[in-house]
MOPAC internal coordinates of N, CA, C and O (Angstrom, degrees):
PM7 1SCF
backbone

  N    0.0000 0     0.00 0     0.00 0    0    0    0
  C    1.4648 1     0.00 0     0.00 0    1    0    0
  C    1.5365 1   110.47 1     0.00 0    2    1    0
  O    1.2310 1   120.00 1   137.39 1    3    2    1
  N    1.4665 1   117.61 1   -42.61 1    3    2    1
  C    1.4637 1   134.97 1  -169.18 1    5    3    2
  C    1.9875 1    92.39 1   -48.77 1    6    5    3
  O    1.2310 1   132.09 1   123.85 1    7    6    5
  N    1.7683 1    94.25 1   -56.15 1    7    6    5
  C    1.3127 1   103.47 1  -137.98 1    9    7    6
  C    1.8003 1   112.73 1   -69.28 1   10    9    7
  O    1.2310 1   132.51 1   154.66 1   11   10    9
  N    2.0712 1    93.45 1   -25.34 1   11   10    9
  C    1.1188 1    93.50 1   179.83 1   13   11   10
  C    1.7697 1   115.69 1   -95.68 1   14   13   11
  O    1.2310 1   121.32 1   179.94 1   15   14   13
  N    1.3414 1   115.09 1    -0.06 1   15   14   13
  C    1.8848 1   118.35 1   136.09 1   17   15   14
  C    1.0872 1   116.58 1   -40.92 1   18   17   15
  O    1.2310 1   121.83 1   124.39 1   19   18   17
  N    1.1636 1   114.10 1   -55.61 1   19   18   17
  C    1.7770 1   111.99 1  -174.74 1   21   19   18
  C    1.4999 1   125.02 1   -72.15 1   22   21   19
  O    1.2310 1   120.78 1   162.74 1   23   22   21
  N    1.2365 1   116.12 1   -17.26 1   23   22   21
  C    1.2804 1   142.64 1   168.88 1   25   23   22
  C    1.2631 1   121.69 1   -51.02 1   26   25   23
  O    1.2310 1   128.55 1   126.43 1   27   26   25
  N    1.7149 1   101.13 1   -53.57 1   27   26   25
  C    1.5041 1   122.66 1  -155.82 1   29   27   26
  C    1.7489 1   102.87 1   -97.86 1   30   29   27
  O    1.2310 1   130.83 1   140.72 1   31   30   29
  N    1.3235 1    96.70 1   -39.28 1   31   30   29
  C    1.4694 1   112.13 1  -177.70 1   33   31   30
  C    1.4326 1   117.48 1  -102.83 1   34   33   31
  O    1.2310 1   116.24 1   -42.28 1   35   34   33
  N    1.6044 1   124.74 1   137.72 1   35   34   33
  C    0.9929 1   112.10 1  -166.55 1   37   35   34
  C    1.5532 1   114.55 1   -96.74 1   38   37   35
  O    1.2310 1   107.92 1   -67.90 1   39   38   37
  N    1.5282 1   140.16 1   112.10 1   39   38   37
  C    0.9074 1   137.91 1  -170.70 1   41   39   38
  C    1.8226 1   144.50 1   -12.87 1   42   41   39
  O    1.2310 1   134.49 1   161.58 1   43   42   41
  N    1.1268 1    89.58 1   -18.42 1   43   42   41
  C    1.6275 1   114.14 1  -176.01 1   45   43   42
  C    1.7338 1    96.19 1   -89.24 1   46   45   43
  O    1.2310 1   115.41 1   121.22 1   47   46   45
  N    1.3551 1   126.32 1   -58.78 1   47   46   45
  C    1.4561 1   125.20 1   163.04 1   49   47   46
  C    1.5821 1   121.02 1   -49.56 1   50   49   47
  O    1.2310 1   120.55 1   150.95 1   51   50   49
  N    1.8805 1   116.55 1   -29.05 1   51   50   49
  C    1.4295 1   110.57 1  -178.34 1   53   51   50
  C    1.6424 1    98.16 1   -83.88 1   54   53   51
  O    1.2310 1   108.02 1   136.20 1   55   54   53
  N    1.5094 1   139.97 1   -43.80 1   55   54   53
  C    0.9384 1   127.18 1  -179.40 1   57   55   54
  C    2.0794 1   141.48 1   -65.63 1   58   57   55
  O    1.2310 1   136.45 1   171.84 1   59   58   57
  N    1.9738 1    85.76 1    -8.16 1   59   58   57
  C    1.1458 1   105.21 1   171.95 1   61   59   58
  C    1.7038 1   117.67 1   -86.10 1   62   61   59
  O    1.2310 1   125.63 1   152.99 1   63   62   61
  N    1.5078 1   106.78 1   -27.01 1   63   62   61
  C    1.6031 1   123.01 1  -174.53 1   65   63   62
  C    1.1732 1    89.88 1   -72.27 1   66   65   63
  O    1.2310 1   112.70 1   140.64 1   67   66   65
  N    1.5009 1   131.40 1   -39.36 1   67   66   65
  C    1.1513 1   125.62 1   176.18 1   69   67   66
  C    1.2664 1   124.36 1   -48.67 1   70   69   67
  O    1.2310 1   119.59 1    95.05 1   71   70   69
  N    1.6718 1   118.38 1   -84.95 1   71   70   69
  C    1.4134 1   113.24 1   162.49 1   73   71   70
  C    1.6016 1   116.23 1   -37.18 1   74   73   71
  O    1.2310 1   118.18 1   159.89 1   75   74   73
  N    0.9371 1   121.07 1   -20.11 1   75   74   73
  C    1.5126 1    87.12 1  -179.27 1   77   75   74
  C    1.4847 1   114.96 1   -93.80 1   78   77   75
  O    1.2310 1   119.87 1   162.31 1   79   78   77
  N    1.3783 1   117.85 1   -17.69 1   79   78   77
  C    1.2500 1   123.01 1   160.34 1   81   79   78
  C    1.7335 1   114.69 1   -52.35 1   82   81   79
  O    1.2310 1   114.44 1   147.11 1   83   82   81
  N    1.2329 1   128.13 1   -32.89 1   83   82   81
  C    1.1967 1   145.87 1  -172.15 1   85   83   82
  C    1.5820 1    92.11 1   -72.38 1   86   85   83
  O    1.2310 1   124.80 1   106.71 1   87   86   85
  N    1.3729 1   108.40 1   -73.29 1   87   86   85
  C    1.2420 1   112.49 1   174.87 1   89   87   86
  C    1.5010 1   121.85 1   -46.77 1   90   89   87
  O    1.2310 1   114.33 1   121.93 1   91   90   89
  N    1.1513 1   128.35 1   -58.07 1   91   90   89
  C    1.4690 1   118.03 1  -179.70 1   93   91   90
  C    1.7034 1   111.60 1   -58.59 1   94   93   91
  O    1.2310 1   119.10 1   166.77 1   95   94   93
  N    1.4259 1   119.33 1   -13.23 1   95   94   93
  C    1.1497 1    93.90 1   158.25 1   97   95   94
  C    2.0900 1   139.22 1   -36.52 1   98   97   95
  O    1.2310 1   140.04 1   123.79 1   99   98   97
  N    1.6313 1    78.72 1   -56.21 1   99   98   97
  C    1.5601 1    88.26 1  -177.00 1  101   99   98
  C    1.6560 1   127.85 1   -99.61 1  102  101   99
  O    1.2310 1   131.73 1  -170.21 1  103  102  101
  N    1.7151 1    94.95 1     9.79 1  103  102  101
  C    1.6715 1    92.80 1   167.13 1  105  103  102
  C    1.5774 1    83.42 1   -88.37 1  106  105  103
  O    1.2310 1   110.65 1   106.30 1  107  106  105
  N    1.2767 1   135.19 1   -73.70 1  107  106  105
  C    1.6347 1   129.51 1  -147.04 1  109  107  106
  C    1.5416 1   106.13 1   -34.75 1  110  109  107
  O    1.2310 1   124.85 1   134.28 1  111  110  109
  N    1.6911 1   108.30 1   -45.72 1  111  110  109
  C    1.4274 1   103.40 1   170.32 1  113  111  110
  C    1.5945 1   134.27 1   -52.62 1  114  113  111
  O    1.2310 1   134.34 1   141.68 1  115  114  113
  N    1.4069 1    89.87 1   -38.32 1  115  114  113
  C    1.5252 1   100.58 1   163.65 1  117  115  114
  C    1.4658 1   131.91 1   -43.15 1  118  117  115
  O    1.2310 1   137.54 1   103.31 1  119  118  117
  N    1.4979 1    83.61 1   -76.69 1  119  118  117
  C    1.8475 1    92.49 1   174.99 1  121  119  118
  C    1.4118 1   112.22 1   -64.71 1  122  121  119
  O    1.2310 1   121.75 1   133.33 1  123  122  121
  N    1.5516 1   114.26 1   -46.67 1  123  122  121
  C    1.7921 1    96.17 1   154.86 1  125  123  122
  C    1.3894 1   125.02 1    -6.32 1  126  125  123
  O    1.2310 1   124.57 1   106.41 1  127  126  125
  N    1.2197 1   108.83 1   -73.59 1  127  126  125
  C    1.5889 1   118.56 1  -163.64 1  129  127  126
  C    1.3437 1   108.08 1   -89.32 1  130  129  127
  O    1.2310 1   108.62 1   158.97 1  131  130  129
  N    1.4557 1   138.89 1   -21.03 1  131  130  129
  C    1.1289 1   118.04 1   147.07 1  133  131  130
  C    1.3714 1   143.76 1   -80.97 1  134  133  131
  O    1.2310 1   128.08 1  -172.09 1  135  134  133
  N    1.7278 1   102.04 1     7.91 1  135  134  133
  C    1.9672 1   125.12 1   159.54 1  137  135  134
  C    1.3441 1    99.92 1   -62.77 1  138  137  135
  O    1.2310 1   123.77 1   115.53 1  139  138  137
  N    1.7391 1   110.37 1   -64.47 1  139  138  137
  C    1.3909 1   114.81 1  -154.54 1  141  139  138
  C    1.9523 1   111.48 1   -71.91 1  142  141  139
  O    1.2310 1   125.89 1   166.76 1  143  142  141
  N    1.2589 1   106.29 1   -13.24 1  143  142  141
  C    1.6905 1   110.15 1   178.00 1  145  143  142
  C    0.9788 1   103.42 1   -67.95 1  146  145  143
  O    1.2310 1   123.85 1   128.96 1  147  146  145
  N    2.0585 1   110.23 1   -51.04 1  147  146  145
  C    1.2588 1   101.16 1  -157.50 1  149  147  146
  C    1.8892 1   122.01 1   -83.79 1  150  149  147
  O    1.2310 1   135.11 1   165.55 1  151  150  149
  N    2.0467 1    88.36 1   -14.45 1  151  150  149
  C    1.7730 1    86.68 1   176.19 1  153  151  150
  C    1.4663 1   107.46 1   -65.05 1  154  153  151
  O    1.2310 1   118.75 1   131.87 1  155  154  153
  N    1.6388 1   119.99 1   -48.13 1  155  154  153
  C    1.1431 1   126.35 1   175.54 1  157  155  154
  C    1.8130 1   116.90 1   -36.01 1  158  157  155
  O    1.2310 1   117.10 1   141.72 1  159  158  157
  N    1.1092 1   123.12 1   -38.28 1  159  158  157
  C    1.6110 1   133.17 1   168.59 1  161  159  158
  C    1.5847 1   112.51 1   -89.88 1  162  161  159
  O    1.2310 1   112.39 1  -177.26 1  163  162  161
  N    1.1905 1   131.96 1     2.74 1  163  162  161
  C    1.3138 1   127.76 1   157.32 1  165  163  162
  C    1.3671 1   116.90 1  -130.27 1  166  165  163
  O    1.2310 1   134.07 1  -139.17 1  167  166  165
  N    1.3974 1    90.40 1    40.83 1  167  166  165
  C    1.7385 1   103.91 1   166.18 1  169  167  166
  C    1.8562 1   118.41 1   -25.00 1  170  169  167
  O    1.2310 1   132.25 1   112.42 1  171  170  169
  N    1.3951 1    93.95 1   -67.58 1  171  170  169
  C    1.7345 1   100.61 1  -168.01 1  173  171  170
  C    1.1614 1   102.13 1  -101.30 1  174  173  171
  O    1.2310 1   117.69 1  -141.23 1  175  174  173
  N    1.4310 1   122.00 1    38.77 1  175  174  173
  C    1.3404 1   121.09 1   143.97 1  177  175  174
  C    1.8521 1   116.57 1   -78.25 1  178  177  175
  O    1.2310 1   116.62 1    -5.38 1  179  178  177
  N    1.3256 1   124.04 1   174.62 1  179  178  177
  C    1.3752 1   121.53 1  -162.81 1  181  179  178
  C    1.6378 1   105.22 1   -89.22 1  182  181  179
  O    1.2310 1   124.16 1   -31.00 1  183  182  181
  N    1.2749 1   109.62 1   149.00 1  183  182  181
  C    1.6333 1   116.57 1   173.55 1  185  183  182
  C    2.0798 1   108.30 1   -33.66 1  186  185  183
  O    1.2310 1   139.48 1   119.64 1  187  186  185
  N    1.3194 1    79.82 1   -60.36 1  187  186  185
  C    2.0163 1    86.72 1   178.53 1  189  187  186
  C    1.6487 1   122.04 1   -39.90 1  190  189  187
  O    1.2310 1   127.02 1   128.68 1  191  190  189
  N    1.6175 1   104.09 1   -51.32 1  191  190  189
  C    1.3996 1   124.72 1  -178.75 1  193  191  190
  C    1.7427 1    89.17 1   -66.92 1  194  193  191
  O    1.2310 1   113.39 1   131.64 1  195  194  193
  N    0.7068 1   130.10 1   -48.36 1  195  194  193
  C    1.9908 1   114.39 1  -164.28 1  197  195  194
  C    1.9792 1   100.16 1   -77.93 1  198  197  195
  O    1.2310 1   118.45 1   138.44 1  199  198  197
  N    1.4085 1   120.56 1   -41.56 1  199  198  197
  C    1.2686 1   127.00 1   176.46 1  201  199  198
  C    1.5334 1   121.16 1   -74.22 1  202  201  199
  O    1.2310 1   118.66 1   164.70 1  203  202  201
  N    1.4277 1   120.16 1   -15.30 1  203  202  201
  C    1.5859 1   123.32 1   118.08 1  205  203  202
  C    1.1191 1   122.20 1   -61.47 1  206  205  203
  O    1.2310 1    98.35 1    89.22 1  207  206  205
  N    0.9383 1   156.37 1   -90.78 1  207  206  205
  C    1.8787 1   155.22 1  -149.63 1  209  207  206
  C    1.8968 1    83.63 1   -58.83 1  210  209  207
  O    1.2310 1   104.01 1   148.65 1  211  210  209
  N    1.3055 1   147.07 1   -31.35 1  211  210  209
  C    1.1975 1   126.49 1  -169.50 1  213  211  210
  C    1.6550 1   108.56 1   -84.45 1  214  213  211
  O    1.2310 1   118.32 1   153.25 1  215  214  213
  N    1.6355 1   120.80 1   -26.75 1  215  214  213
  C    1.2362 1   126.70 1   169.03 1  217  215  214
  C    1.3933 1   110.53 1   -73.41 1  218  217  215
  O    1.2310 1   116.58 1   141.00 1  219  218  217
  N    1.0577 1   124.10 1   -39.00 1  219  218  217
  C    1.6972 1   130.30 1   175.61 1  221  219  218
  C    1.2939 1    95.18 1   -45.63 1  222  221  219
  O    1.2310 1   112.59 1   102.44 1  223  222  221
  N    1.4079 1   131.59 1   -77.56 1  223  222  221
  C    1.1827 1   133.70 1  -164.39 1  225  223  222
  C    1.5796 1   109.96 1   -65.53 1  226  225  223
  O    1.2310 1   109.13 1   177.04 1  227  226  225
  N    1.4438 1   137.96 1    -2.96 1  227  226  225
  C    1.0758 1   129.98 1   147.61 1  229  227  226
  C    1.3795 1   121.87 1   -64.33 1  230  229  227
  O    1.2310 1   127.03 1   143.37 1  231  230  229
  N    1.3984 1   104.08 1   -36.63 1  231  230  229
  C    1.7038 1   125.75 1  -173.05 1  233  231  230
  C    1.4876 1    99.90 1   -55.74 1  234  233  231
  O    1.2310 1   118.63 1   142.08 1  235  234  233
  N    1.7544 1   120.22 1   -37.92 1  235  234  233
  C    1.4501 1   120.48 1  -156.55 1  237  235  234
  C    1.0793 1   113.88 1   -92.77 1  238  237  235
  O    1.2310 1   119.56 1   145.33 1  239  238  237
  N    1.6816 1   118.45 1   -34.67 1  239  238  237
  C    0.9591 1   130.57 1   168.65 1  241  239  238
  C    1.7775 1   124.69 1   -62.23 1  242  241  239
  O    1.2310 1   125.24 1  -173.66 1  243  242  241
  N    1.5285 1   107.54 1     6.34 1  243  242  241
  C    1.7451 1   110.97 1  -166.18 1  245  243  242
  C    1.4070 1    83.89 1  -121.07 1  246  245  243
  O    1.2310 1   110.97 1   144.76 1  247  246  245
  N    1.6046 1   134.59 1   -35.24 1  247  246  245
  C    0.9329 1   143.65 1  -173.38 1  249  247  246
  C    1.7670 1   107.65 1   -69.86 1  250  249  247
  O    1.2310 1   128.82 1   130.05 1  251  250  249
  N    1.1633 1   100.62 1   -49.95 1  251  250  249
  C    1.9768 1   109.52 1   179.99 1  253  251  250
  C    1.5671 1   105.76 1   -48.97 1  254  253  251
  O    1.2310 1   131.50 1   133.97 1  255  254  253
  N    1.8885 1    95.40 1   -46.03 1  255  254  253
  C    1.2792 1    90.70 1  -169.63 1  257  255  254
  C    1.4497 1   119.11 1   -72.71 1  258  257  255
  O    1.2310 1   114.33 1   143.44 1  259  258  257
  N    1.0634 1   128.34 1   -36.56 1  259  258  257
  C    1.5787 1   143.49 1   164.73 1  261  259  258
  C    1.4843 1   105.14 1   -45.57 1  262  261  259
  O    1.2310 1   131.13 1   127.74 1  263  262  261
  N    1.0613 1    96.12 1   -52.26 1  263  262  261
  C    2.0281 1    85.38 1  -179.88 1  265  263  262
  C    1.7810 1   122.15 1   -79.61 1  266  265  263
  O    1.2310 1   129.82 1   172.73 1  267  266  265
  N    1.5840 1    98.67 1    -7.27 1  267  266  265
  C    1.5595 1   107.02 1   174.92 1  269  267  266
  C    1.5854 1   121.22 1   -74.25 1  270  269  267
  O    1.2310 1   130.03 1   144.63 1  271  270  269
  N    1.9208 1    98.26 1   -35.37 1  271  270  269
  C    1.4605 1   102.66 1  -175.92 1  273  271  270
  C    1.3827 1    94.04 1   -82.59 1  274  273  271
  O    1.2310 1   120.10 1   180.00 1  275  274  273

């Protein structure tokens, strides 16, 4: 499986998917914890308003990763 990845893809793109996989470790954590502060502080805001701000932060997290590779 490895060998025919390497085949298809040219090494400079597999070692970058890499780091950025490395990397998105610790943005997701990031924005993680600045979702959960900020739902935690907009408590009595409305279900809608938190299920936006929770897709946003999906949005950022696809975006981090796109700009990492």
């Amino acid at each position: 499986m490895m060998e025919t990845l390497q085949n298809l893809v040219p090494e400079r793109y597999l070692f970058a998917l890499g780091w950025m996989i490395v990397h998105a470790i610790w943005q997701v954590a990031g924005v993680g914890l600045l979702l959960w502060v900020t739902l935690l502080a907009s408590r009595q805001k409305s279900a809608a308003f938190k299920y936006r701000l929770s897709i946003s932060s999906l949005v950022l997290i696809s975006m981090l990763a796109m700009g990492t590779f």
